[in-house]
C-alpha positions in Angstrom: 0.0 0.0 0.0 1.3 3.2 -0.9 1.6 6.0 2.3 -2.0 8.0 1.9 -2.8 11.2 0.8 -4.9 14.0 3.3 -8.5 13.4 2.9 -8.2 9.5 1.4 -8.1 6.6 2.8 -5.4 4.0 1.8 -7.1 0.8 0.6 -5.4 -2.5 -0.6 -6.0 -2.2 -4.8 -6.3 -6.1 -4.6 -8.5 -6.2 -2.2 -10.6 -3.9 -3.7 -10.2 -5.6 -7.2 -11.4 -8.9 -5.8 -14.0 -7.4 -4.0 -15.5 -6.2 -7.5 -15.0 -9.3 -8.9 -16.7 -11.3 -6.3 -19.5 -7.9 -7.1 -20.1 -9.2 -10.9 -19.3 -12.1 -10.6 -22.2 -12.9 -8.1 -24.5 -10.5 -9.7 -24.0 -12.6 -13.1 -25.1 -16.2 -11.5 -28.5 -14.2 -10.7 -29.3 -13.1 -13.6 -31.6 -14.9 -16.7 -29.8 -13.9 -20.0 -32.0 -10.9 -21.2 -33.4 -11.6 -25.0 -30.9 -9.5 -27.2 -31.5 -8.2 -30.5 -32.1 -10.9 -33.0 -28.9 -9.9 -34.7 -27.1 -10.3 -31.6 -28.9 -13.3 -30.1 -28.0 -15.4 -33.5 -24.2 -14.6 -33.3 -24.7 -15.5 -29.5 -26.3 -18.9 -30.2 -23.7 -19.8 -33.2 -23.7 -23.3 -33.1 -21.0 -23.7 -35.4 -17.9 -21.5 -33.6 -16.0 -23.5 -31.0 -13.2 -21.9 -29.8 -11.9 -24.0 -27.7 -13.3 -27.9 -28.2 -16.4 -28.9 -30.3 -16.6 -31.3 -27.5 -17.7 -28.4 -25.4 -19.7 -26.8 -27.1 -22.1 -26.6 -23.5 -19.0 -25.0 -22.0 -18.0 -22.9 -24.4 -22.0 -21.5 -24.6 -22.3 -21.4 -21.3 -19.2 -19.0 -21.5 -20.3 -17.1 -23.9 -23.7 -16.4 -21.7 -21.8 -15.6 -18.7 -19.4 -13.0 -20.7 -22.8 -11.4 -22.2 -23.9 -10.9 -18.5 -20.8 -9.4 -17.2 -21.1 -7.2 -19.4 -24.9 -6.2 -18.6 -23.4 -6.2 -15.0 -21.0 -3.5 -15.5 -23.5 -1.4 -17.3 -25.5 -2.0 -13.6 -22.8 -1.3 -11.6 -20.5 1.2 -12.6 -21.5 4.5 -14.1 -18.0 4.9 -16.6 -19.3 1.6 -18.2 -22.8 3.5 -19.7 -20.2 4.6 -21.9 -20.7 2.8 -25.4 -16.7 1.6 -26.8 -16.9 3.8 -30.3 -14.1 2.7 -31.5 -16.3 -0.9 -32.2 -18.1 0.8 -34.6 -15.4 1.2 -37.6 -14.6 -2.6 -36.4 -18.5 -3.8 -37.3 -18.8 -1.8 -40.4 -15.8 -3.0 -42.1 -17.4 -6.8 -41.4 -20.9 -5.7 -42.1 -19.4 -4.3 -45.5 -17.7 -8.0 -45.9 -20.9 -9.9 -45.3 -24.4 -9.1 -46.4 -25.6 -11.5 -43.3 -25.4 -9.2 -40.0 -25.3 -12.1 -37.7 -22.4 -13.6 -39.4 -20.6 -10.3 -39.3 -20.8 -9.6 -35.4 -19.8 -13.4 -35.3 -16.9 -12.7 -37.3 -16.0 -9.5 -35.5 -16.7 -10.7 -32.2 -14.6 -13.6 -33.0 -11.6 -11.9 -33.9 -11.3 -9.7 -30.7 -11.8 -12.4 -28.6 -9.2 -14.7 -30.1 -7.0 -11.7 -30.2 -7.5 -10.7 -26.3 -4.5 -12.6 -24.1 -5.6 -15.6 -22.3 -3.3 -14.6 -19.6 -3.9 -11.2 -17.5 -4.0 -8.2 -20.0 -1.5 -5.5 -20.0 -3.5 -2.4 -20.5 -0.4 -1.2 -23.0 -1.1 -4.3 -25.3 -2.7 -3.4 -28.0 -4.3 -6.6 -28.4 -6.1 -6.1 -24.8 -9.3 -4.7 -26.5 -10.8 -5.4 -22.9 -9.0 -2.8 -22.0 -10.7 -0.1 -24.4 -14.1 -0.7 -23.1 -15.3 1.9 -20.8 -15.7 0.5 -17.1 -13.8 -1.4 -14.6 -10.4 -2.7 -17.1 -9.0 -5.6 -18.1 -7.9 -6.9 -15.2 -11.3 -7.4 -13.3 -12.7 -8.8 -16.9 -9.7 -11.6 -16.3 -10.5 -12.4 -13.0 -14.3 -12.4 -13.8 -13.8 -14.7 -16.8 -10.8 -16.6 -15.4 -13.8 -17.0 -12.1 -16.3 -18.2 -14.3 -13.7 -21.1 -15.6 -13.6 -22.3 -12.6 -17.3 -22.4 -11.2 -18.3 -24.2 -14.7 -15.7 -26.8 -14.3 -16.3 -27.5 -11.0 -17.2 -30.9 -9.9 -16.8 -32.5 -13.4 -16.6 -36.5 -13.3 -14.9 -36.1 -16.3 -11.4 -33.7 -17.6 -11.9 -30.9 -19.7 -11.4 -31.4 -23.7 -8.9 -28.7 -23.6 -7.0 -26.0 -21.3 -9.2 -24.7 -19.0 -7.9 -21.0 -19.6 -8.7 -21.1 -23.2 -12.3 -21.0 -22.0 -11.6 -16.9 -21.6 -12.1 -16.7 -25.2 -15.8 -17.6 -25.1 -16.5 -15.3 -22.5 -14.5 -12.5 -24.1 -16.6 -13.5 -27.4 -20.0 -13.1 -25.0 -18.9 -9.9 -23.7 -18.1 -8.1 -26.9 -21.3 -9.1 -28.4 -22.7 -7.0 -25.6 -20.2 -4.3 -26.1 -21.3 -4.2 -29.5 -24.8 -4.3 -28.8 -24.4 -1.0 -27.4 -22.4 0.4 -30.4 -25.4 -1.4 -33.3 -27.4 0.4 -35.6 -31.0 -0.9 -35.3 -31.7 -4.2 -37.1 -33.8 -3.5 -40.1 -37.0 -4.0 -40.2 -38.2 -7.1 -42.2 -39.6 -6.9 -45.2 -43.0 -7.6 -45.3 -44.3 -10.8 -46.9 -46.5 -11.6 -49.7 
């Protein structure tokens, strides 16, 4: 702990850092998953994107839920995180320009900052720590979220994970940016009407 300042109080930062954590990730258990945007809920329910195992696809979906949550947590909890990350929207219109299918395109974008974001604790100076550029409470507490949700899931299994555990990050990462994008996403159009 650093000596404190007149008029603060000296606090432990990783005390207070897993305090938070506990914070969202208790909140996250008690939620239901909310029903996104139809665009958002296909790219959520991909069956066809494993990142880690196809074995585990029930993990890996389950991860994805939880990292959609978090990120509805934050938006809960922490003023700063009402903050919408703009820089995601030149990332979706460069996919949406690629594909005329918007759910594959917030798959595809999704899936490339999740597989991008270290499976290990982010350095906010990497520039591949796009957890990092999302308004609220950093990198770090997104890590120990995710890296807390691992090991609630795999708890108790009668049977060894298909995989490294830690990998399962990237499913969560993938279910949080979905949200993050949600924020960030022009309407869906309307359909067209039929004949």
């Amino acid at each position: 702990m650093s000596k404190p300042r007149p008029g603060f109080i000296a606090v432990d930062a990783g005390l207070v850092g897993q305090t938070i954590v506990e914070a969202i990730f208790s909140r996250v258990q008690e939620l239901a998953l909310p029903d996104p945007p139809e665009t958002v809920g296909d790219a959520l329910d991909d069956l066809d994107l494993a990142f880690v195992s196809a074995k585990e696809g029930a993990v890996e979906m389950q991860m994805r839920r939880k990292g959609y949550l978090a990120r509805e947590v934050e938006l809960e909890l922490f003023e700063p995180a009402q903050q919408p990350a703009r820089w995601l929207t030149p990332v979706l219109e460069k996919h949406f320009a690629e594909s005329a299918d918007r759910a594959v395109a917030l798959t595809a974008a999704c899936a490339e900052l999740a597989r991008s974001e270290p499976v290990a604790k982010p350095h906010p100076d990497d520039p591949a720590a796009n957890t990092w550029r999302v308004p609220g409470p950093g990198g770090h507490v997104r890590h120990f979220v995710a890296r807390r949700t691992i090991e609630e899931l795999l708890q108790g299994r009668d049977h060894p994970f298909d995989g490294d555990p830690a990998d399962l990050k990237t499913p969560w990462i993938y279910g949080f940016f979905l949200r993050a994008c949600q924020e960030v996403l022009p309407h869906d159009p309307p359909a067209a009407p039929s004949d």
